[in-house]
C-alpha positions as CSV (number, residue, x, y, z in Angstrom):
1,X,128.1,81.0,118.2
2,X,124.9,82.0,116.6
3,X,126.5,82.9,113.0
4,X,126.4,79.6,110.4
5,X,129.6,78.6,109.0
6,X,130.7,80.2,105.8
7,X,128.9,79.2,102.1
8,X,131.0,77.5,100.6
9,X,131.6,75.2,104.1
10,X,128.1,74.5,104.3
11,X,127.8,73.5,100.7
12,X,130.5,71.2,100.6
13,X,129.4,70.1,103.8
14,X,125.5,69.4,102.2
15,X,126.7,67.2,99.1
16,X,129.3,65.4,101.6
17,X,126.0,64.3,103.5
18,X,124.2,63.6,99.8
19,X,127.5,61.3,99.2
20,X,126.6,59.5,102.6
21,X,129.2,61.2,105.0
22,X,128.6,63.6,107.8
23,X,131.2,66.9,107.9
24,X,131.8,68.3,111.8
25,X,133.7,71.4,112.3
26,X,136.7,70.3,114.8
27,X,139.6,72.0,117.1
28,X,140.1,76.0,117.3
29,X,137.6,76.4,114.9
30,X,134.9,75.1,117.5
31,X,136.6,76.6,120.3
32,X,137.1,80.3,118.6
33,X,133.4,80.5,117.5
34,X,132.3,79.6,121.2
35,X,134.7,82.2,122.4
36,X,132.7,84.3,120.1
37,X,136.3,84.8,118.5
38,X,136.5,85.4,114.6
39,X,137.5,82.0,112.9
40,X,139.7,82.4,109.8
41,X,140.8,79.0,110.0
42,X,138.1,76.1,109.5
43,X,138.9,72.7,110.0
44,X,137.1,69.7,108.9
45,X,136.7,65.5,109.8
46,X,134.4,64.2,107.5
47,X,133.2,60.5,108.7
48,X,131.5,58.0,106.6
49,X,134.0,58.5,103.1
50,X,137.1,56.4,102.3
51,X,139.5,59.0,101.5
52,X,139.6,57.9,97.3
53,X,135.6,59.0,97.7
54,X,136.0,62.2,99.5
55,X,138.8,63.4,97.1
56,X,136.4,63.0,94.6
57,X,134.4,64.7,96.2
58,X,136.6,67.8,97.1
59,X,137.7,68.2,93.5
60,X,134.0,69.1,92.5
61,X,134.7,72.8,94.8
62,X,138.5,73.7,93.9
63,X,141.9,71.8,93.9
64,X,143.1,69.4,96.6
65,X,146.6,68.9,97.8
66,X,147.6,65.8,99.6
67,X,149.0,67.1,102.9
68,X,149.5,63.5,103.6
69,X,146.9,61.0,101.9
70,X,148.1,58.1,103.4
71,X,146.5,59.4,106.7
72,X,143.8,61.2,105.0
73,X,144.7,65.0,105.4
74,X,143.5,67.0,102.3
75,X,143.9,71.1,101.6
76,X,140.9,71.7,99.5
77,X,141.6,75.5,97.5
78,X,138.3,76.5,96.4
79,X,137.9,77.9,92.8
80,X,137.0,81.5,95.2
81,X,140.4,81.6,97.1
82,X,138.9,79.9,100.2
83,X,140.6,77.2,101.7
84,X,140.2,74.6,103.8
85,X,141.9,71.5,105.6
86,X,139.8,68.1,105.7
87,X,140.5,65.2,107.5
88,X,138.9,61.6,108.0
89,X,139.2,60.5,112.1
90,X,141.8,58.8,112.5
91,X,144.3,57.2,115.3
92,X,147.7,57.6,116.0
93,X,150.9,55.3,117.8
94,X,153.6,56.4,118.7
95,X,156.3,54.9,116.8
96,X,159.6,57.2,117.9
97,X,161.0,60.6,119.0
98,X,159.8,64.4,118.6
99,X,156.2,65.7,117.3
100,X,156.9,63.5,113.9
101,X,157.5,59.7,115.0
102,X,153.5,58.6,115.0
103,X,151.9,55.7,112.9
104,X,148.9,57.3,111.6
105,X,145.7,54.9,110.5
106,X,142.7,56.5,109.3
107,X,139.3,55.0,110.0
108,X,136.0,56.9,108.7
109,X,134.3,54.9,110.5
110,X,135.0,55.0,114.5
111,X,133.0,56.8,116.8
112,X,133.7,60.4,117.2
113,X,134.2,59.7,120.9
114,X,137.2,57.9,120.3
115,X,138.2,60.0,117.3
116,X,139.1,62.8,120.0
117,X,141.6,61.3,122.2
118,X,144.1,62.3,119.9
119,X,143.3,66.0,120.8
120,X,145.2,67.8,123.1
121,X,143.4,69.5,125.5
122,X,139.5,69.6,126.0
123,X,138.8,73.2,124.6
124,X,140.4,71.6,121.6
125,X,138.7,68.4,121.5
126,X,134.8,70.1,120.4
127,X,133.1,69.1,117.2
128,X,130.3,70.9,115.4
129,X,127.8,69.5,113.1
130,X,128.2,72.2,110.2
131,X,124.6,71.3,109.3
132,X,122.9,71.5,112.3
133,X,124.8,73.1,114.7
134,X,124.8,70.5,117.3
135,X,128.0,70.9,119.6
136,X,129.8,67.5,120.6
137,X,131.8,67.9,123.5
138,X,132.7,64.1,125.2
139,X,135.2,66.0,127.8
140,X,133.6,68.8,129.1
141,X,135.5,71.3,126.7
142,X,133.4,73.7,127.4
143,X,133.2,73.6,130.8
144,X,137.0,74.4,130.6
145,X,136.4,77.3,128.1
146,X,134.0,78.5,130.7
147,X,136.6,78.2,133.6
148,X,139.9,79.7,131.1
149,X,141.5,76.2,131.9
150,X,143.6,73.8,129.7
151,X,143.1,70.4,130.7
152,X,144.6,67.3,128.8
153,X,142.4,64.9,126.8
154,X,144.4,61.3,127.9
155,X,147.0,60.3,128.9
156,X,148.7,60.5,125.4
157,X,149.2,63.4,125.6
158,X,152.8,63.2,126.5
159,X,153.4,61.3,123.3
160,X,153.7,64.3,121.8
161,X,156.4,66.9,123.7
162,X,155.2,70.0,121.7
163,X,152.1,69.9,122.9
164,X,154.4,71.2,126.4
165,X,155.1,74.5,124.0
166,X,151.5,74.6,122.8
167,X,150.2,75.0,126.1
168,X,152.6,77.7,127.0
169,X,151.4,79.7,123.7
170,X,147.4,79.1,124.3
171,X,148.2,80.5,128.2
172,X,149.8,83.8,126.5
173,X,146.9,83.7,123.9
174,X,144.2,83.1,125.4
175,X,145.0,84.2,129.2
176,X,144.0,80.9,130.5
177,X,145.8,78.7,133.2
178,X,147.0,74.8,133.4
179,X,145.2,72.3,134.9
180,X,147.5,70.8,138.3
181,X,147.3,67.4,136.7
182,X,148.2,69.0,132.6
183,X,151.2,70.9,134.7
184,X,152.3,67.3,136.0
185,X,152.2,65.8,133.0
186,X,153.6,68.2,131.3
187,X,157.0,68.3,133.5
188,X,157.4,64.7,132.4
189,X,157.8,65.5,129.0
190,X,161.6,66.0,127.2
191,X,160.8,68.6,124.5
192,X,164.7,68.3,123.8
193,X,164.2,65.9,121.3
194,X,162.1,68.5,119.3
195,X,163.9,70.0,116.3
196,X,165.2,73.5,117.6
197,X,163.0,74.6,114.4
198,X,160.1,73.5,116.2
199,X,160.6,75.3,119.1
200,X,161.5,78.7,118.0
201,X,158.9,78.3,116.0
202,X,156.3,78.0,118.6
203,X,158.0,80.5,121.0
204,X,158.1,83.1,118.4
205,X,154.0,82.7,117.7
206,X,153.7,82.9,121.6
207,X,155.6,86.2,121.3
208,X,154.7,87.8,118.2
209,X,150.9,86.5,117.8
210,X,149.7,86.5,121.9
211,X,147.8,89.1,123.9
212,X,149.9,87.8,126.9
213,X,153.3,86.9,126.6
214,X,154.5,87.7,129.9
215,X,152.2,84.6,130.7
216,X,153.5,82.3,128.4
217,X,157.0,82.8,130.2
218,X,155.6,81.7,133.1
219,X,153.6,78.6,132.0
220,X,156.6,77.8,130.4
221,X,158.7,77.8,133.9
222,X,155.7,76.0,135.1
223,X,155.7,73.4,133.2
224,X,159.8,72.4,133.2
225,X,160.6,74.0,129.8
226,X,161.7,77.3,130.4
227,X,165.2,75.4,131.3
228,X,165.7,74.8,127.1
229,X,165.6,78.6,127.0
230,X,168.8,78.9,129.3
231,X,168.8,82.9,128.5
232,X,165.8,83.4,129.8
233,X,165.6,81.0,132.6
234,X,168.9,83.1,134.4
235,X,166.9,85.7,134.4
236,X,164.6,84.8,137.1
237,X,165.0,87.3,139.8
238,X,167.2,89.6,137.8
């Protein structure tokens, strides 16, 4: 992960620390780099801002679109083409059913510790320091990365049941395997009160954008869920 982010993310992230904020680089963008895997896709939690001050802020490199400003989740366009999610930390509760029902509350100011609880699994849960490089890894993410495993963050994890679908698709992506105690978990979880939408959706990215399929099938029979795919799950042994 020698290679400095893009231009334009390290100039927005320089005149976020001018503004007195700090801009890490967060999820699959920390995790592809370190796989030494191209990154099209750069995420960013920006600490130290109220949101008002960091759309501000955003508006001096493009045009922002309020995925969801009440929990702080901007798409910055810049005026090159580039584009670029940015998020304050923030926590969620759970509030009701599927991948939807969370309160979200958005706090610039909490420790980045605590900020990555609400990630999934550890290879997930890295931050990067756009300016300086500096890797933050509170869960031994990439320990994991090192030994191709997904392990859950917390135990919150089961508050969200796609994440049971996620894992399946990052086994047929990345050819990793499931921690015992993820698997556990993860056989707790109804994913039936996911949209159907939701699920196609995910098992079609396993199949269409994954180097490994074959073992996404199985991590899904491993984990319980391969039952909501009835057609598939008869065929076991056939």
């Amino acid at each position: 992960m020698k290679a400095p982010p893009p231009d334009h993310i390290t100039k927005l992230a320089s005149a976020v620390e001018a503004a007195g904020g700090r801009a890490y680089l967060v999820g699959g963008a920390v995790r592809d780099r370190l796989l030494n895997i191209e990154c099209k896709d750069f995420d960013l939690e920006v600490y130290g801002l109220e949101v008002d001050s960091l759309e501000s802020l955003l508006l001096e490199f493009g045009t922002v679109h309020l995925i969801g400003k009440q929990f702080a989740v901007l798409l910055l366009v810049f005026d090159d083409g580039n584009q670029i999610e940015v998020a304050l930390p923030r926590r969620e509760s759970k509030t009701g059913p599927g991948h939807k029902g969370f309160e979200v509350k958005s706090d610039p100011h909490m420790a980045k510790e605590d900020a990555v609880l609400r990630r999934d699994f550890t290879v997930n849960a890295l931050m990067q320091d756009v300016l300086t490089g500096e890797v933050f890894d509170f869960h031994d993410g990439e320990g994991d990365l090192e030994r191709k495993v997904l392990r859950h963050v917390s135990p919150a994890f089961i508050e969200d049941p796609l994440r049971v679908l996620r894992a399946a698709r990052f086994v047929a992506r990345f050819d990793f395997s499931i921690a015992k105690e993820t698997v556990e978990l993860c056989q707790s979880i109804d994913i039936s009160e996911l949209p159907r939408e939701r699920i196609e959706g995910e098992f079609r990215l396993m199949l269409e954008k994954c180097d490994y399929p074959g073992k996404g099938l199985l991590a899904l029979e491993q984990t319980g869920a391969l039952q909501h795919f009835p057609e598939l799950a008869c065929l076991r042994d056939v």
